[in-house]
VMD Tcl script that draws the C-alpha trace (Angstrom):
set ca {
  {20.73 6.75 7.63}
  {19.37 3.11 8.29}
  {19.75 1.17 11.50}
  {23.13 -0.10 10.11}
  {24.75 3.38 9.88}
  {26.50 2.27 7.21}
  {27.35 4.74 4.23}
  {28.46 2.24 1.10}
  {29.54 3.67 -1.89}
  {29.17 2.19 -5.16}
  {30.27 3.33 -9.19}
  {32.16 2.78 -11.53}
  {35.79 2.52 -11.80}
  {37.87 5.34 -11.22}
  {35.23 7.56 -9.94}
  {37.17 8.19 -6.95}
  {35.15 6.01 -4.42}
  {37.93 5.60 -2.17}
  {39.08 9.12 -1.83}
  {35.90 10.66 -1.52}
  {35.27 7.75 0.80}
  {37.98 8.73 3.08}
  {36.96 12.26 3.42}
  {33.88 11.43 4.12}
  {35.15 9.40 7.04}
  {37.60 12.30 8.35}
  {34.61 15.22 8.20}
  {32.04 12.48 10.22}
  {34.40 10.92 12.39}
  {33.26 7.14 10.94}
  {35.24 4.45 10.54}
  {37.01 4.02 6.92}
  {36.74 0.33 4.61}
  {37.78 -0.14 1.20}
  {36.59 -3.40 0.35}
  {39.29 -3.37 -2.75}
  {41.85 -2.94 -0.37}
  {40.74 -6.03 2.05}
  {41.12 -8.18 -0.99}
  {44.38 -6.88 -1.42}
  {46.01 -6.99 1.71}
  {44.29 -10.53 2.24}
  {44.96 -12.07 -0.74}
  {47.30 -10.25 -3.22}
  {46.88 -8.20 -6.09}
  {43.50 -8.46 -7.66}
  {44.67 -9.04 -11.01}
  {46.32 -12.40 -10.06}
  {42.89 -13.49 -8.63}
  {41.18 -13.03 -11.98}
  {44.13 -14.35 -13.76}
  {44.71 -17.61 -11.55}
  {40.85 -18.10 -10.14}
  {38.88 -16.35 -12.77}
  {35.98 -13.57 -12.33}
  {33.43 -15.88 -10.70}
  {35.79 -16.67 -7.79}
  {36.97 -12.97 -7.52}
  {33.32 -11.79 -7.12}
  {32.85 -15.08 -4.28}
  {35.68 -13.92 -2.73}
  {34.21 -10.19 -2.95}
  {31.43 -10.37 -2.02}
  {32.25 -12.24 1.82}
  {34.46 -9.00 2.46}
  {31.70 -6.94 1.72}
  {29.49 -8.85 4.11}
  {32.53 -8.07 6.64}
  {32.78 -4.43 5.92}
  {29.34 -3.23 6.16}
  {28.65 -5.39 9.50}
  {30.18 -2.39 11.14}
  {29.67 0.99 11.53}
  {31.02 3.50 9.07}
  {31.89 4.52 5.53}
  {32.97 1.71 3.22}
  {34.13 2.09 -0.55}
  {33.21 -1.24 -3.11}
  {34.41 -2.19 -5.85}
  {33.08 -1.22 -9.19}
  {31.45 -4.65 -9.88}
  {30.35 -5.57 -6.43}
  {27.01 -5.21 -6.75}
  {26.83 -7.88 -9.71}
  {26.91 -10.36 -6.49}
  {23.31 -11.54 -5.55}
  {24.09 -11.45 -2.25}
  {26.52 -8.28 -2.09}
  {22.84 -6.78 -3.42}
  {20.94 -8.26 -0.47}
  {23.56 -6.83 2.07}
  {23.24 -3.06 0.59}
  {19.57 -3.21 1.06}
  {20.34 -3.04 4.93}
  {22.50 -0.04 4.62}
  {22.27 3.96 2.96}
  {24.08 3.58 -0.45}
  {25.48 6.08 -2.40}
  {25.90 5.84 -6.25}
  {28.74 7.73 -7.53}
  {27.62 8.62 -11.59}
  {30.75 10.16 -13.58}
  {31.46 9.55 -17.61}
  {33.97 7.98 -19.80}
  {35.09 12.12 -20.81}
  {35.86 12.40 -16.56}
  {37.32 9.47 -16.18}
  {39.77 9.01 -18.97}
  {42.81 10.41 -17.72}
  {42.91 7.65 -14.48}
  {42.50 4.81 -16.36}
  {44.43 4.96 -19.91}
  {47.36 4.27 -18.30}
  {46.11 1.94 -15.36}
  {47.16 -1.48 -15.55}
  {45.84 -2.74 -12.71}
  {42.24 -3.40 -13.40}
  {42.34 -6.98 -15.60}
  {38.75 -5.93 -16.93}
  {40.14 -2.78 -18.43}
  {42.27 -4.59 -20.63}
  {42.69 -3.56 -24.44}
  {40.60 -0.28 -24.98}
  {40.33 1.01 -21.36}
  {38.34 3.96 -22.33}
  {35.63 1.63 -24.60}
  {35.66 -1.19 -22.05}
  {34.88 0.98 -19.29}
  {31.95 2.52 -20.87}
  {30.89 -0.78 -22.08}
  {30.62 -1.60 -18.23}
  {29.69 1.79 -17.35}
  {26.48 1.13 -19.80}
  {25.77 -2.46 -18.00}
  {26.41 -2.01 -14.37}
  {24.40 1.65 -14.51}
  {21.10 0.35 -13.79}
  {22.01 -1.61 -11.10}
  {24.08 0.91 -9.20}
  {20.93 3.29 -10.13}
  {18.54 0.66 -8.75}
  {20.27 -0.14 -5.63}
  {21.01 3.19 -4.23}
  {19.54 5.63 -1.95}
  {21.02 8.80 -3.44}
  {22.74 9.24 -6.63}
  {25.29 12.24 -6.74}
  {26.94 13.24 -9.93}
  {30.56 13.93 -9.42}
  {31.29 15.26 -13.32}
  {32.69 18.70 -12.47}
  {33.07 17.89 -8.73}
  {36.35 17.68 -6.87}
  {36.91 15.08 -4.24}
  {35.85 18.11 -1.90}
  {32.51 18.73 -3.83}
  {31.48 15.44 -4.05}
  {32.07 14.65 -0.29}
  {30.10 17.74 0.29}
  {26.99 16.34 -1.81}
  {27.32 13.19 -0.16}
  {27.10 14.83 3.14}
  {24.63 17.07 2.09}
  {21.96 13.77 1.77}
  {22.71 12.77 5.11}
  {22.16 15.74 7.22}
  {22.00 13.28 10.85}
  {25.76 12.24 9.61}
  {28.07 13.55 12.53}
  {30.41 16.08 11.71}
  {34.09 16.49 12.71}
  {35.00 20.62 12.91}
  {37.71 21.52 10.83}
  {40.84 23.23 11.83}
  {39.72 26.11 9.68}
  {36.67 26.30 11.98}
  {37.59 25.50 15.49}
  {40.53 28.43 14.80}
  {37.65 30.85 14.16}
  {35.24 29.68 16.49}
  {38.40 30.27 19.16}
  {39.31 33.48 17.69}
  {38.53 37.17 19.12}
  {37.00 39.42 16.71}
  {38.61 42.22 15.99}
  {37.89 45.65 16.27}
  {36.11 47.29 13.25}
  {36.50 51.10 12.65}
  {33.85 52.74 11.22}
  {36.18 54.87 8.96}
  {37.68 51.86 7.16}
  {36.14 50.02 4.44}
  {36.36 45.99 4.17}
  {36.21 44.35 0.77}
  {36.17 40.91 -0.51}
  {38.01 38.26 -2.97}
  {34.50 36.57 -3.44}
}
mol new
graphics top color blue
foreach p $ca { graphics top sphere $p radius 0.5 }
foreach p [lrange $ca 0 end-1] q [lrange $ca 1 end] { graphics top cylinder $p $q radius 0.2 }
display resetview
């Protein structure tokens, strides 16, 4: 990690960003920010920005919430086309970034019926790789470990992600304070154990 101890994640849409964000947060004990949401709760939905300010003032707006989020400590989630903001760039430099890769084949079913993304509009799946295909090389550029989530659950990608950052605290799960707590039980030579594995 980097003096900031700041995990940002960055990708395309609909990679899943914000849930793999969030159990990041719960298996490290860090602090959770969706930037996305900030806007939200601040100032509506983030379609009616683009439709009454435009992109340009979206991305303005965007990018000072960003410069709020990562001035903590913790895991924060960005929007797909944060990092087209010169300064949004400049602020990830200070902090461990995380690119998210995925493809149009993975992504499909979240966003052919998702309405609320006013760049998606028309052909979601063909606008999204049209993105996808512009954005790539800056997401590629500006982060400190990419981790491909095709194939991956929300579980398996959290686990890559931690994986990179060994010094990252960890949080015991239920599963395994219960076992560290539990007595072992008595094993009989005579009987046989097997495994589901």
């Amino acid at each position: 990690m980097t003096p900031s101890d700041t995990l940002v994640l960055v990708g395309p849409m609909a990679v899943g960003k914000t849930a793999v964000g969030r159990m990041i947060a719960r298996r490290t004990g860090l602090a959770f920010v969706d930037t996305d949401r900030m806007i939200v709760g601040r100032y509506g939905p983030i379609a009616g920005i683009f439709e009454r300010h435009g992109e340009n003032h979206f991305r303005e707006v965007e990018s000072d919430v960003v410069e709020e989020a990562v001035a903590g400590t913790g895991v924060v989630s960005l929007g797909g086309g944060a990092v087209l903001h010169p300064r949004t760039q400049e602020l990830l430099a200070r902090t461990s970034v995380v690119f998210l890769d995925t493809d149009a084949a993975t992504v499909r079913p979240r966003i052919s019926r998702d309405t609320g993304r006013p760049l998606l509009a028309g052909d979601p799946v063909a606008r999204w790789q049209e993105l996808y295909d512009q954005r790539r090389p800056l997401y590629a550029q500006l982060a400190t470990v990419v981790v491909d989530s095709r194939g991956l659950s929300v579980r398996g990608t959290a686990d890559a992600v931690l994986r990179s950052f060994p010094d990252l605290p960890r949080v015991p799960t239920p599963e395994r304070s219960q076992a560290q707590h539990r007595r072992p039980r008595p094993t009989h030579k005579s009987r046989k154990t097997s495994h589901a594995d």
